[in-house]
N, CA and C of each residue as an Amber inpcrd file, in Angstrom:
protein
   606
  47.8890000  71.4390000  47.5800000  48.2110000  70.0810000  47.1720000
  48.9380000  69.3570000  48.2990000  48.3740000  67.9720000  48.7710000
  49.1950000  67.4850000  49.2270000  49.9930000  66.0050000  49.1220000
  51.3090000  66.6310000  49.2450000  52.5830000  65.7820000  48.4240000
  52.0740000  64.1520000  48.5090000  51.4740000  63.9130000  49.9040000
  51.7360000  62.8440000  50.0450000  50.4740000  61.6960000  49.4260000
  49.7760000  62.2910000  49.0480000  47.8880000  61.8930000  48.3500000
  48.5000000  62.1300000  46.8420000  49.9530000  62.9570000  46.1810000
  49.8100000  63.3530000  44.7470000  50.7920000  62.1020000  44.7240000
  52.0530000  61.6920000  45.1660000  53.1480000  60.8410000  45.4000000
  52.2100000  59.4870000  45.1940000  51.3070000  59.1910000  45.2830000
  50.8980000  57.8130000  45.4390000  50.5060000  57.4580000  44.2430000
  50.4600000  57.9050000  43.1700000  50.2510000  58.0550000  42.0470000
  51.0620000  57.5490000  40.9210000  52.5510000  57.6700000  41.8300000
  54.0800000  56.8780000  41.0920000  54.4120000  55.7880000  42.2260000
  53.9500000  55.9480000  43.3470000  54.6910000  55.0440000  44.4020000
  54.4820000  53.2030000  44.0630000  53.6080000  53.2660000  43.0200000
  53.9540000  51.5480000  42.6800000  55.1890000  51.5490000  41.9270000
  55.9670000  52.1310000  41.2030000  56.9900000  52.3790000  40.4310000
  58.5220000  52.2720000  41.2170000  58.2480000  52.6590000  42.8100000
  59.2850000  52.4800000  43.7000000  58.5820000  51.6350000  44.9530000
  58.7630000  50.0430000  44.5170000  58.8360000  49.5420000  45.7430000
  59.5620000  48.9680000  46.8060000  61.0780000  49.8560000  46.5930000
  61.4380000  50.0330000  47.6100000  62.0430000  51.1940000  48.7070000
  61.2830000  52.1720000  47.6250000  60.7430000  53.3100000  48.4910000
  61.3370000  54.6770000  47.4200000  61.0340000  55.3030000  47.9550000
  60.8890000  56.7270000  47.1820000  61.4910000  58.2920000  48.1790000
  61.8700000  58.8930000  47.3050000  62.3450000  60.5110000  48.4250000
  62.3960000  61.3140000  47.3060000  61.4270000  62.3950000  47.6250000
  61.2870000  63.5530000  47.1530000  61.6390000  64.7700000  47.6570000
  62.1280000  65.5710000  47.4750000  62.3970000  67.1620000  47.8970000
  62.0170000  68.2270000  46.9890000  61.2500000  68.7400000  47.1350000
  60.1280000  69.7060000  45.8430000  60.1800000  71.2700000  46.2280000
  60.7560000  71.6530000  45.4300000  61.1530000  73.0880000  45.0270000
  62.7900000  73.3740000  46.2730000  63.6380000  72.8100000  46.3020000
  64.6290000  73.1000000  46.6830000  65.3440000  74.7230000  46.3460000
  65.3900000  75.4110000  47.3410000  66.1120000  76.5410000  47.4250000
  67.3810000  77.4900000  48.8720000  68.1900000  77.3690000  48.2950000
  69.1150000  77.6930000  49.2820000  69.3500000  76.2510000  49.8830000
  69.0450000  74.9220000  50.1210000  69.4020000  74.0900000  50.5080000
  68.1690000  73.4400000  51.5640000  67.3720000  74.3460000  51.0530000
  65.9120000  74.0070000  52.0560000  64.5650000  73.2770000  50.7930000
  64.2060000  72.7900000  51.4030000  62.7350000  72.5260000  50.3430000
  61.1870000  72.7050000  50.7550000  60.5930000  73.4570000  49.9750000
  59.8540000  73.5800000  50.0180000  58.3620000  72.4980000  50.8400000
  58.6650000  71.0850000  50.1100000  58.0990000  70.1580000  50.8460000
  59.0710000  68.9510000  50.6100000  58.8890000  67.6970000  51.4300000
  59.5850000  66.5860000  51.2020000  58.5940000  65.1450000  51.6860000
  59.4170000  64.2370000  51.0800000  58.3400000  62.7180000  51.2210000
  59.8870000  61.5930000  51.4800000  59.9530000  60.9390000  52.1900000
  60.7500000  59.5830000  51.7150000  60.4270000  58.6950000  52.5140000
  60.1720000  57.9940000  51.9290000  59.4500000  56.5430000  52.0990000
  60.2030000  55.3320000  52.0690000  61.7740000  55.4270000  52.3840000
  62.3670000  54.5330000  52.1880000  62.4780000  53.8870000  53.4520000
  63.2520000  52.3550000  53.6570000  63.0010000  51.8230000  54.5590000
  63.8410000  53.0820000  55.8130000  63.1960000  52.7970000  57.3230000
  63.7180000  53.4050000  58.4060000  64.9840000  53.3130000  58.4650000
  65.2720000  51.7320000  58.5720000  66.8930000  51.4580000  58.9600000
  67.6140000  52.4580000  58.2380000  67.4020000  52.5230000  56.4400000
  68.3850000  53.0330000  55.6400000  68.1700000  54.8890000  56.0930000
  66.7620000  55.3700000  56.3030000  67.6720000  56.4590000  55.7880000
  67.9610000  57.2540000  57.2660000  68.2550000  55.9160000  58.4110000
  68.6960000  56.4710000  59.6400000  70.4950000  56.5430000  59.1750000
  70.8580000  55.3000000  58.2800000  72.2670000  54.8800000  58.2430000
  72.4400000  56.3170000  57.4540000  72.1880000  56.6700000  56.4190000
  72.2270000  57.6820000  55.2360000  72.4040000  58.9360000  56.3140000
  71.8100000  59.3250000  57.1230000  72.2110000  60.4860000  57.7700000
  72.8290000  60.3260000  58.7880000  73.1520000  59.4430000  59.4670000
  74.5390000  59.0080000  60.6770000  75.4340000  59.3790000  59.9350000
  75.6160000  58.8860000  58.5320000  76.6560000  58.9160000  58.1820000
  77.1160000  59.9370000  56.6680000  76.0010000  60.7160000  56.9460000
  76.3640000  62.0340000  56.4030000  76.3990000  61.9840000  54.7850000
  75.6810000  60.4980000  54.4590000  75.4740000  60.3450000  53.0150000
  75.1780000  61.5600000  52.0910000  74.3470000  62.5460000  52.5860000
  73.8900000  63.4840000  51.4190000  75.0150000  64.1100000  50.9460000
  75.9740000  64.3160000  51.4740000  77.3060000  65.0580000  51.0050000
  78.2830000  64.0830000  50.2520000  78.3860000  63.0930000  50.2140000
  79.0520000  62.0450000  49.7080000  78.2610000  61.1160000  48.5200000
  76.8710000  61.2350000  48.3810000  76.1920000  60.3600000  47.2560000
  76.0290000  61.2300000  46.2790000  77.0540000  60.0340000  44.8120000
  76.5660000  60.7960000  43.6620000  75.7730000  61.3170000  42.8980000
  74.8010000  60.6220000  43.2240000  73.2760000  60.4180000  42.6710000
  73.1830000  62.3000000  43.3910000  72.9720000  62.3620000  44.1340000
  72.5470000  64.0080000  44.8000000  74.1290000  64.7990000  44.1140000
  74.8300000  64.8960000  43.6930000  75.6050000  65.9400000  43.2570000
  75.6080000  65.7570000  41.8840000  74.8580000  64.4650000  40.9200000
  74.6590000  64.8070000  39.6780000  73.2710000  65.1910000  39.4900000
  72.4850000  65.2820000  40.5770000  71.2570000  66.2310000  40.7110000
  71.5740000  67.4130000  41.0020000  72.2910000  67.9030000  41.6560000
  72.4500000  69.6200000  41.3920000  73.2520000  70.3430000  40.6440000
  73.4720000  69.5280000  39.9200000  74.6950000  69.8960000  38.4940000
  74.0900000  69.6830000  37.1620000  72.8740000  68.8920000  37.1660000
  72.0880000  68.3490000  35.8480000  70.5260000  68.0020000  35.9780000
  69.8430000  68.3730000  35.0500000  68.6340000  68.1030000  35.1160000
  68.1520000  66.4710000  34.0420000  67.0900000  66.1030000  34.4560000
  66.7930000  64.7330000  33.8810000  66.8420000  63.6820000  34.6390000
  67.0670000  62.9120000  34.0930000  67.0400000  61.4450000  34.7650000
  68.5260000  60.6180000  34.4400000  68.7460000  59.8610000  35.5490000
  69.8850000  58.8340000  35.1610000  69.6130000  57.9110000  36.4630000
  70.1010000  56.7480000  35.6200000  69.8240000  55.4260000  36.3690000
  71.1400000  55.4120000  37.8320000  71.4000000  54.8940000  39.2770000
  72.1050000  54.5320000  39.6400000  73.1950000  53.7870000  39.3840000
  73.4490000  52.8710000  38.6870000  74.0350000  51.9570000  38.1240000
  75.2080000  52.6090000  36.8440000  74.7780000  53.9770000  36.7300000
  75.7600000  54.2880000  35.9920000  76.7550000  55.3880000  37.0670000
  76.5630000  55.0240000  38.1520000  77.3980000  55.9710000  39.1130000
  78.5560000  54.9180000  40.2250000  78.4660000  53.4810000  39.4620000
  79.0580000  52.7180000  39.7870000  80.6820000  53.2530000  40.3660000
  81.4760000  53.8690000  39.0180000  82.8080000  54.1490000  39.0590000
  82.6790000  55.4140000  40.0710000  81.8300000  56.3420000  40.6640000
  81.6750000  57.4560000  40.8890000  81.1780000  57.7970000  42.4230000
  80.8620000  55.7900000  42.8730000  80.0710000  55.5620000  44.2810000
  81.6130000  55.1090000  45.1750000  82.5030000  56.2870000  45.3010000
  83.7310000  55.8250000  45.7290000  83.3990000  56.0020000  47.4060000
  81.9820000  56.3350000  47.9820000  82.1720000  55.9820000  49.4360000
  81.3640000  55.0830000  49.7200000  80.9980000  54.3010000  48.8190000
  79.9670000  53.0530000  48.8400000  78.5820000  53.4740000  49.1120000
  78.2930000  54.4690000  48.9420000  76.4810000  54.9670000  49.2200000
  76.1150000  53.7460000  48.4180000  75.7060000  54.1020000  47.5410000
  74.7000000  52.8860000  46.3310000  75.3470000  51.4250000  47.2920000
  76.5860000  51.2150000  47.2260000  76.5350000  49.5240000  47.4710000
  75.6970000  49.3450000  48.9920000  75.7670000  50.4080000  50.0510000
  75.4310000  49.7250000  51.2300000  73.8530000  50.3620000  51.4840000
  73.1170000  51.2650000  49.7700000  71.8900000  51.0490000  49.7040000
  71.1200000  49.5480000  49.2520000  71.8190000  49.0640000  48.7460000
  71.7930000  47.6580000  48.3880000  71.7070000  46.2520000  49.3450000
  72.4390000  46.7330000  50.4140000  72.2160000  46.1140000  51.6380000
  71.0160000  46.1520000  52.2970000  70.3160000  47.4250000  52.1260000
  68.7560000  47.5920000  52.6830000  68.0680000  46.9680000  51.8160000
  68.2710000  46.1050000  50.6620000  66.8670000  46.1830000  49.7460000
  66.5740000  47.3060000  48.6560000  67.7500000  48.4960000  48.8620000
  67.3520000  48.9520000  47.5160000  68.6330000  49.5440000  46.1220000
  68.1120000  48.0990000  45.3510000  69.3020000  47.1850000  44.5100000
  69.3050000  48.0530000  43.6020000  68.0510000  48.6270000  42.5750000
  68.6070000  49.5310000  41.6970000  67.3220000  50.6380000  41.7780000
  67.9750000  52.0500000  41.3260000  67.2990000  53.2040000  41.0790000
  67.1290000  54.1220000  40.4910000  66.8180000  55.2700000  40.4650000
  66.8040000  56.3310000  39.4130000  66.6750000  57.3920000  40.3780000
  67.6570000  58.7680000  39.8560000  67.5430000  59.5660000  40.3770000
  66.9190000  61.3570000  39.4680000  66.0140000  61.7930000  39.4790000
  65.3410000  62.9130000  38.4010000  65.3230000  64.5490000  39.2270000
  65.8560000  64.9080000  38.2830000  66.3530000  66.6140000  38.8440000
  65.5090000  67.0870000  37.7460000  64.7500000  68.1900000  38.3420000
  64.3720000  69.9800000  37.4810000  64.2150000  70.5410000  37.7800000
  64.5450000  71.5880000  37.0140000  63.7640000  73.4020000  37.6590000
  62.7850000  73.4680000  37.0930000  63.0570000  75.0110000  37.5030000
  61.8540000  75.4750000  36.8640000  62.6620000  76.7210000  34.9920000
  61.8170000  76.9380000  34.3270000  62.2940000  77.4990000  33.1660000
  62.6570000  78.8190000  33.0010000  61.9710000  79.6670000  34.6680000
  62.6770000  81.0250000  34.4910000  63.3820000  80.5680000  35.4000000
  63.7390000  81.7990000  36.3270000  65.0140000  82.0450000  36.8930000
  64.9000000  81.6810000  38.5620000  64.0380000  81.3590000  38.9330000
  63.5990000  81.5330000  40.0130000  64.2330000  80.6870000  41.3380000
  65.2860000  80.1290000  40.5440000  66.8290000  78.9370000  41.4490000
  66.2050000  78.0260000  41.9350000  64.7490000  77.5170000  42.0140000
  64.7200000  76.4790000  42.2050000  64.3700000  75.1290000  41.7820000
  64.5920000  73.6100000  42.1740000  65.0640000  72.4370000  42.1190000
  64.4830000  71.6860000  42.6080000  63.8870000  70.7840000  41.8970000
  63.2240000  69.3960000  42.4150000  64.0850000  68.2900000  42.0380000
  64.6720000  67.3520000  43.6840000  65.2560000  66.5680000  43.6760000
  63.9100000  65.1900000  43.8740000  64.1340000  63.8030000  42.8830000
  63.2020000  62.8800000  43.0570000  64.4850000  61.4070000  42.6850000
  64.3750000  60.3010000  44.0600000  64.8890000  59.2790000  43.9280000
  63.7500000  58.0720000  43.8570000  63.9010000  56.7840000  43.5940000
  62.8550000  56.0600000  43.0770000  63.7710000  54.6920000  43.2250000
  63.3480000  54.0230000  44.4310000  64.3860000  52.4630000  44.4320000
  63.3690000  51.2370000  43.9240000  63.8400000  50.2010000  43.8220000
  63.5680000  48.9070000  43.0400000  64.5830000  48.0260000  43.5710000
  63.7270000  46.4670000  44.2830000  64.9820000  45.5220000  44.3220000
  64.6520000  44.4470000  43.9740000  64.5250000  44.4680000  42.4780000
  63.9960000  43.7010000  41.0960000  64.8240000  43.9510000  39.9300000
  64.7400000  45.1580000  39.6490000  65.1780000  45.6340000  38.4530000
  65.5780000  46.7020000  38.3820000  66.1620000  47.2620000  37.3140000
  66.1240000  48.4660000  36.4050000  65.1170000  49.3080000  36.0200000
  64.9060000  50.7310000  36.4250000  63.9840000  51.1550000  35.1400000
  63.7800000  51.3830000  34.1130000  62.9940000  51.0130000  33.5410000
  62.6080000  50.8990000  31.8510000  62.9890000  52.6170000  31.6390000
  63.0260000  52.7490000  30.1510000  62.9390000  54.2000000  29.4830000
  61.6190000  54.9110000  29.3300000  60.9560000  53.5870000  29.3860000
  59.6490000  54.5930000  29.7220000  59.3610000  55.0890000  30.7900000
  59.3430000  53.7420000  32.0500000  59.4990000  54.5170000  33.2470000
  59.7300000  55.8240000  33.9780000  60.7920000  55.8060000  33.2530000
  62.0160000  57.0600000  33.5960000  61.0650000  58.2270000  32.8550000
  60.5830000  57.9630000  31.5100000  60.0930000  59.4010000  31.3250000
  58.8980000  59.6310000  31.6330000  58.0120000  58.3900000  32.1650000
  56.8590000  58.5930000  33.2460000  57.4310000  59.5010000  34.0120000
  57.9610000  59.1680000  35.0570000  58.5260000  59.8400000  36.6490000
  59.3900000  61.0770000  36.1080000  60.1930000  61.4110000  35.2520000
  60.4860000  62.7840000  35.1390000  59.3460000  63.5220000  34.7200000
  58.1640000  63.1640000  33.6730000  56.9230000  63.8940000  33.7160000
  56.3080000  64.3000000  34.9510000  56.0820000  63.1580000  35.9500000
  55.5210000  63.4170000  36.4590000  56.0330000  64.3650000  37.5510000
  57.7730000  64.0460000  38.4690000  58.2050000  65.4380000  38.8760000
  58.0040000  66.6550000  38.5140000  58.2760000  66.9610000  36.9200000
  58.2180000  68.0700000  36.4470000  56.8610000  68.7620000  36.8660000
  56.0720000  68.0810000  36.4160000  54.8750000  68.3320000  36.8720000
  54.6670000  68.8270000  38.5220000  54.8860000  68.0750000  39.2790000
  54.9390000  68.3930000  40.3640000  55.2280000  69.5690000  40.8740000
  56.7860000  70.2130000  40.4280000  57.4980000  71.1890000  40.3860000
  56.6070000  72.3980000  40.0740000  56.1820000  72.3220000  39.2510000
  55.4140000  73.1470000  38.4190000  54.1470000  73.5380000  38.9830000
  53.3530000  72.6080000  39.0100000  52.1580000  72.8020000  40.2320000
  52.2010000  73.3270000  41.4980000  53.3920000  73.2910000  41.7440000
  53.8900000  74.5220000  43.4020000  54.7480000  75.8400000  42.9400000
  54.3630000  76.5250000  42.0460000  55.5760000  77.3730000  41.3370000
  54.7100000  78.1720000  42.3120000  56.1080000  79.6520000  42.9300000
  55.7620000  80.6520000  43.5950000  54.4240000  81.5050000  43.0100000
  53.6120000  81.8720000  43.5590000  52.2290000  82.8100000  43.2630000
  53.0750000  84.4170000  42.7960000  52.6460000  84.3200000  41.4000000
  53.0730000  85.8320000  40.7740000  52.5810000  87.0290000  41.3640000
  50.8860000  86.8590000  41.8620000  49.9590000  87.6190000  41.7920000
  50.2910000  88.4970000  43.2510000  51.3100000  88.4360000  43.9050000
  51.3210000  89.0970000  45.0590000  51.7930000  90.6810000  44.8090000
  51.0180000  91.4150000  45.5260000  51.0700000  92.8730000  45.6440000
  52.5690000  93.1500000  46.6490000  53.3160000  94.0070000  46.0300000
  54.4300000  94.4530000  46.8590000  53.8760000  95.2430000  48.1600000
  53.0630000  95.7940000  48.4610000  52.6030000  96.0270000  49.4100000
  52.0870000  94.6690000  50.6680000  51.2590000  93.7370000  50.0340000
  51.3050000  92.0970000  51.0150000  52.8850000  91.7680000  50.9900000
  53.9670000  91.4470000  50.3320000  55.0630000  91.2630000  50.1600000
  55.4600000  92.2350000  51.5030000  55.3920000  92.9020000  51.6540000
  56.0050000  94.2090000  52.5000000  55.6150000  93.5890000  53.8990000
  54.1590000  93.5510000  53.9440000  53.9050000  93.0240000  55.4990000
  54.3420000  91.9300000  55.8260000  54.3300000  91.0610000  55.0350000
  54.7000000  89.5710000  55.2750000  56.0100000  89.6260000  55.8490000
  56.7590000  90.4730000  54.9560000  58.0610000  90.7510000  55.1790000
  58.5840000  91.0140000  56.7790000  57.8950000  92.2220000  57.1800000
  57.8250000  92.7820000  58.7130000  57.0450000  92.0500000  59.6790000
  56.1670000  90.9390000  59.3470000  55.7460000  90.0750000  60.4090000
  56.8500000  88.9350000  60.5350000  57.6200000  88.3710000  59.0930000
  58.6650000  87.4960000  59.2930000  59.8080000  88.1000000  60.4520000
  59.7180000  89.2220000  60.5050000  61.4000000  89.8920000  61.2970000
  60.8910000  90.0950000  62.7620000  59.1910000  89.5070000  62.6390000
  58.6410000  89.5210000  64.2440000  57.7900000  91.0010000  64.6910000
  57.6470000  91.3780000  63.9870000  56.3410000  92.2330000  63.8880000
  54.7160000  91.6850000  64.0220000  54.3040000  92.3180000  65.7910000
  52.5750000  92.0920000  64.8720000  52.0770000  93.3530000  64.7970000
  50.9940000  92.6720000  64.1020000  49.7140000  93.3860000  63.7540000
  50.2160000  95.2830000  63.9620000  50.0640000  95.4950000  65.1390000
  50.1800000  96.8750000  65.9230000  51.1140000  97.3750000  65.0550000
  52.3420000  96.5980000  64.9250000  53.5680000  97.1840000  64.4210000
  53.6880000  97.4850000  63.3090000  53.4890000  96.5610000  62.9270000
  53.1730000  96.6000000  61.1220000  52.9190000  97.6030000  60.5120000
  51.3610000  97.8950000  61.4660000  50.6150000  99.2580000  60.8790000
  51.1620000 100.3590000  61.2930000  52.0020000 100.6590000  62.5470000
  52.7610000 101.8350000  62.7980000  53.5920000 101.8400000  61.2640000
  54.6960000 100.4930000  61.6220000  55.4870000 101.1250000  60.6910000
  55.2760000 101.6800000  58.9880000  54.2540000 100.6250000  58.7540000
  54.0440000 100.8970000  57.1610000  52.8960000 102.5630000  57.3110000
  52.2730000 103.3380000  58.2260000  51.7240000 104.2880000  58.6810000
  50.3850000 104.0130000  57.7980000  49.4040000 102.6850000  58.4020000
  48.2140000 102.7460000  57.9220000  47.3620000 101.9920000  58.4910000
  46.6280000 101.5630000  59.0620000  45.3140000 100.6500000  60.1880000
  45.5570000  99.4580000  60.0680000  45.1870000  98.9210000  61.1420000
  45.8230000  97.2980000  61.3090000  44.6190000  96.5490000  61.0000000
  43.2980000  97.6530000  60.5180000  42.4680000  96.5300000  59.1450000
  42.5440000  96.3520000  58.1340000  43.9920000  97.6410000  57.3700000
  44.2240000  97.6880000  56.1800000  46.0550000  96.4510000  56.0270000
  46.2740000  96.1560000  57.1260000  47.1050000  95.2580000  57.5640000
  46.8560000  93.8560000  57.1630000  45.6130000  93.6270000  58.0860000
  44.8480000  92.5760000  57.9680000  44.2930000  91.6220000  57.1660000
  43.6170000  93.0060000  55.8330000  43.5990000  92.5200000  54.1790000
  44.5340000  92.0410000  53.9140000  45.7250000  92.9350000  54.1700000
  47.0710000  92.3710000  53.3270000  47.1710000  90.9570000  53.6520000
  47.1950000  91.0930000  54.9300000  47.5650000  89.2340000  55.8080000
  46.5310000  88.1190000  54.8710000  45.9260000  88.6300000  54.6870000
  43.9940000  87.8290000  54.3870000  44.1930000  87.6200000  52.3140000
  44.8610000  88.5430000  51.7830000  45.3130000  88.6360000  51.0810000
  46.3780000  87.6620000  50.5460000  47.5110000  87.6560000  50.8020000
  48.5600000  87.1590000  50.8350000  48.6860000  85.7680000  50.9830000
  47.4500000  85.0230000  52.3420000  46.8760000  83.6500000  53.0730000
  46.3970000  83.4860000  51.5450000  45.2720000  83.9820000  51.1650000
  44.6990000  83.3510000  49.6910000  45.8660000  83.1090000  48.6960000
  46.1800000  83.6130000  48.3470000  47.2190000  83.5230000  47.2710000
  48.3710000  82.2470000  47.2830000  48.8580000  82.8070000  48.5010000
  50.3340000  81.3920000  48.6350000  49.0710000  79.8870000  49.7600000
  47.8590000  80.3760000  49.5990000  47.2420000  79.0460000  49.7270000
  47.7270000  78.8650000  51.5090000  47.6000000  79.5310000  52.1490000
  48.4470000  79.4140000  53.6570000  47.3060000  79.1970000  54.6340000
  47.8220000  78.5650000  55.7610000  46.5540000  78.4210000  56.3710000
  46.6150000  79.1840000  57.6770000  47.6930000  80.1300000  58.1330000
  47.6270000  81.0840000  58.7380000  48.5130000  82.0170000  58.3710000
  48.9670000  83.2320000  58.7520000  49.3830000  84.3840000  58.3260000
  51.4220000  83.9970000  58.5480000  51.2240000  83.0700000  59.4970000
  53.3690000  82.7470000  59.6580000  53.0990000  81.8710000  59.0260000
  52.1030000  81.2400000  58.7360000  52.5610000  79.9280000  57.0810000
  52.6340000  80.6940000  56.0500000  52.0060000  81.6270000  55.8140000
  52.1040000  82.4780000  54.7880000  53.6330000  82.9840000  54.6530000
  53.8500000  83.9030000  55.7770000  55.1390000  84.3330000  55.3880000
  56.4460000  83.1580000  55.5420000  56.3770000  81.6540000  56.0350000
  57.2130000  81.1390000  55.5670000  57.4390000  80.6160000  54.5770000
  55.9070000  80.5250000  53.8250000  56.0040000  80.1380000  52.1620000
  56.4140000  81.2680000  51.5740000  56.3160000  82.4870000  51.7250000
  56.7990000  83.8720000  50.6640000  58.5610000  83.7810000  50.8560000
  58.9300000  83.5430000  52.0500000  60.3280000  83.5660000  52.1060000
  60.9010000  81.7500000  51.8920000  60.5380000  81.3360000  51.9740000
  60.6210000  79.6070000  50.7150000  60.7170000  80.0980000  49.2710000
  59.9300000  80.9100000  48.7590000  59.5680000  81.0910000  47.4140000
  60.5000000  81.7900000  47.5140000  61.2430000  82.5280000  47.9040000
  61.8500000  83.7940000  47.8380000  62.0460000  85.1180000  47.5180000
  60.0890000  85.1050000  47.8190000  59.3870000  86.1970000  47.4550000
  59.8730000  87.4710000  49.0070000  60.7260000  87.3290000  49.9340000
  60.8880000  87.9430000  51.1170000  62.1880000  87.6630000  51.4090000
């Protein structure tokens, strides 16, 4: 899937831009989109906004949706007011996991410099995150044995090594690699193992 062909789908809903971070784990994400204007989200990281905006710390404390505007009393380093300065006046910010255990988090923001979002809106765009989330959930189907190689090519192992160490042919290696590529959908064998250790299958 790609984020940025599935995103266009809600992007009339934020026209004044949009930021996604999809399957967040350990502080990394899986994939990301933001589409907000340049200026802002050069100012937002000069100035170290992600650690200081409420909107992102009542996303990793709560799942759902809530409007900006109710983080008024709570925007004590002015994030929201001097997003407002760019053009983006009001927004919504939508957090979820996933339902087992698997720690990770889809962060989704959504600006407007018109209005408010409606309640329907809002449960459009949390459907449709959720969804999102969900449609990239880690691949169950992996053999602890592919898990294993992936593992020892991530720590910088090739091919040769692999098969020394696991003590078996570097065509029975190879499956695994060929294996593993199908499954997490990879389009070479180190995309593979950086999606297994994303997922935190490694």
């Amino acid at each position: 899937m790609i984020l940025e062909e599935k995103i266009k789908e809600v992007q009339w809903l934020a026209p004044a831009g949009l930021q996604v971070s999809l399957r967040i784990r350990f502080g990394s994400a899986l994939n990301c989109i933001n589409t907000y204007p340049s200026e802002w989200i050069l100012k937002y990281t000069e100035l170290g906004f992600m650690m200081r905006d409420p909107t992102v710390e009542w996303a990793y404390a709560s799942t759902g949706t809530c409007r900006w505007s109710t983080f008024s009393d709570a925007d004590t380093h002015g994030v929201l007011k001097l997003a407002a300065s760019y053009g983006i006046h009001f927004g919504t910010t939508i957090s979820c996991r996933s339902e087992n255990t698997d720690g990770h988090r889809t962060i989704a923001s959504f600006g407007r410099q018109d209005r408010e979002f409606e309640d329907a809106e809002l449960a459009h765009l949390y459907r449709f995150i959720q969804n999102l989330h969900d449609a990239v959930a880690p691949p169950v189907n992996l053999t602890n044995a592919e898990i294993e190689a992936l593992l020892l090519l991530k720590r910088g192992l090739i091919i040769k090594e692999v098969a020394e160490e696991l003590n078996i042919s570097e065509n029975a290696v190879k499956q695994r690699m060929s294996n593993a590529r199908r499954k997490l959908d990879a389009k070479t064998t180190i995309h593979a193992a950086s999606l297994a250790q994303q997922y935190g299958l490694i």
